[in-house]
C-alpha positions as a Python dict, from the first residue, in 0.01 Angstrom:
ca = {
    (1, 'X'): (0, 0, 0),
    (2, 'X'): (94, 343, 97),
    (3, 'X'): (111, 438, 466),
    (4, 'X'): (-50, 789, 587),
    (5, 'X'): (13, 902, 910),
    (6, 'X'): (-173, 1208, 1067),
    (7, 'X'): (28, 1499, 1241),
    (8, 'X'): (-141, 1714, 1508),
    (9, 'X'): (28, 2015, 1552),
    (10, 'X'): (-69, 2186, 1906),
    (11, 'X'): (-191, 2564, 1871),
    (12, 'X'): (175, 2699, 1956),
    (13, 'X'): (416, 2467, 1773),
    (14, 'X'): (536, 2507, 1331),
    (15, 'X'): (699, 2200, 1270),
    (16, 'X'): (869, 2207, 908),
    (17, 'X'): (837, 1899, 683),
    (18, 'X'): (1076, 1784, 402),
    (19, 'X'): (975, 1577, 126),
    (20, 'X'): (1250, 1357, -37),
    (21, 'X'): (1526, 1584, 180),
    (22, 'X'): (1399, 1919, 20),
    (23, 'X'): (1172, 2137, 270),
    (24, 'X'): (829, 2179, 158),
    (25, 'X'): (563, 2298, 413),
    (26, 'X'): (559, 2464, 755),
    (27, 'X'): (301, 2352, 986),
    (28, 'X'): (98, 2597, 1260),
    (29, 'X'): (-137, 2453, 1470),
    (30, 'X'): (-348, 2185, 1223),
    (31, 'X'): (-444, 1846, 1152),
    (32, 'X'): (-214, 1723, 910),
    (33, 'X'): (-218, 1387, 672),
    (34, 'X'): (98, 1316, 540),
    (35, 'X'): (308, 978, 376),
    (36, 'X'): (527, 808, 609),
    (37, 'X'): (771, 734, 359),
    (38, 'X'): (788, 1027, 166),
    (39, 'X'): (727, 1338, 415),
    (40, 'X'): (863, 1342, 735),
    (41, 'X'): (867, 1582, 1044),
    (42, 'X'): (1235, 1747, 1060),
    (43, 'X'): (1211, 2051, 1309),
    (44, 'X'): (992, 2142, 1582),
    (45, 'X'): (957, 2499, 1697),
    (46, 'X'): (789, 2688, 1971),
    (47, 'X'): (584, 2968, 1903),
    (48, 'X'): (597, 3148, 2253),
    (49, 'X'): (865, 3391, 2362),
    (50, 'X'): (1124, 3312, 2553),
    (51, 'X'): (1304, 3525, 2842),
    (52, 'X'): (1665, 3504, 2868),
    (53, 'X'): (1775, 3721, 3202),
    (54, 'X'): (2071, 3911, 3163),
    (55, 'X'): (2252, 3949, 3469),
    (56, 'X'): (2333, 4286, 3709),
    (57, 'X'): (2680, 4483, 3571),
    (58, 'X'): (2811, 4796, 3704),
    (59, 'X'): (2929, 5094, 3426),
    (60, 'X'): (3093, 5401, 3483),
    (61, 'X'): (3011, 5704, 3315),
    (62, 'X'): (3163, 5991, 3199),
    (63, 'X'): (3103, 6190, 3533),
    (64, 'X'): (3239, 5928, 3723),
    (65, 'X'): (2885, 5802, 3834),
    (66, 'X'): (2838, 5443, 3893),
    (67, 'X'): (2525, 5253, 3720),
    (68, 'X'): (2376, 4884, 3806),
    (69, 'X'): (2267, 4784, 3519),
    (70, 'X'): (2038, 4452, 3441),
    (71, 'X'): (1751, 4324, 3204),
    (72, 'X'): (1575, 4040, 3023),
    (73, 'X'): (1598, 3991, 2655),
    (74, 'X'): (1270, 3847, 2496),
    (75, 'X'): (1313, 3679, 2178),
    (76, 'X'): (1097, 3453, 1932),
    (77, 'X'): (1119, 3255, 1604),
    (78, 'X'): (954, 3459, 1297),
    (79, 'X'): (1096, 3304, 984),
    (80, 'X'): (1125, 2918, 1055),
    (81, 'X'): (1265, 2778, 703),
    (82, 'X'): (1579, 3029, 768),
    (83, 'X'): (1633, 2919, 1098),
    (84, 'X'): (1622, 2511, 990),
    (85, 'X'): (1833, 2624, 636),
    (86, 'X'): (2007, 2924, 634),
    (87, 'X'): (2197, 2934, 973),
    (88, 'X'): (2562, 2910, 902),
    (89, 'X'): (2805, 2844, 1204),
    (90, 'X'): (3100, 3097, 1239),
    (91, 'X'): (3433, 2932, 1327),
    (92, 'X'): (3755, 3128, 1400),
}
């Protein structure tokens, strides 16, 4: 007796599923069936943006004037099979 088990993926999630340990689909926002056994749910991602705040520095510049400087970097997950496979982790 096979087992199926059905995967609802909300409107802004991918999640990534491996079959036997080798990736095979990424999900977006569907009704999925898939085989306990055999697939299974690896990675979860968000699809919204998130805001990292950088904080307030001052800089000189070349005429001696001083600047504050601050912002907020936006970023968001495009490619989701290289972030789950092809990150590799620097070491010193």
């Amino acid at each position: 007796m096979i087992l199926f088990d059905i995967k609802i993926v909300p409107q802004q999630q991918a999640c990534i599923i491996e079959k036997v340990k080798k990736c095979c689909i990424i999900l977006g926002g569907v009704l999925s069936f898939i085989i306990q056994f055999i697939n299974k749910v690896v990675y979860k991602y968000s699809l919204k943006e998130k805001a990292i705040d950088i904080l307030q520095q001052v800089a000189i510049v070349k005429d001696d004037v001083a600047l504050s400087l601050d912002g907020v970097l936006y970023i968001m997950v495009i490619n989701f099979f290289d972030v789950s496979y092809k990150i590799k982790i620097l070491t010193r």
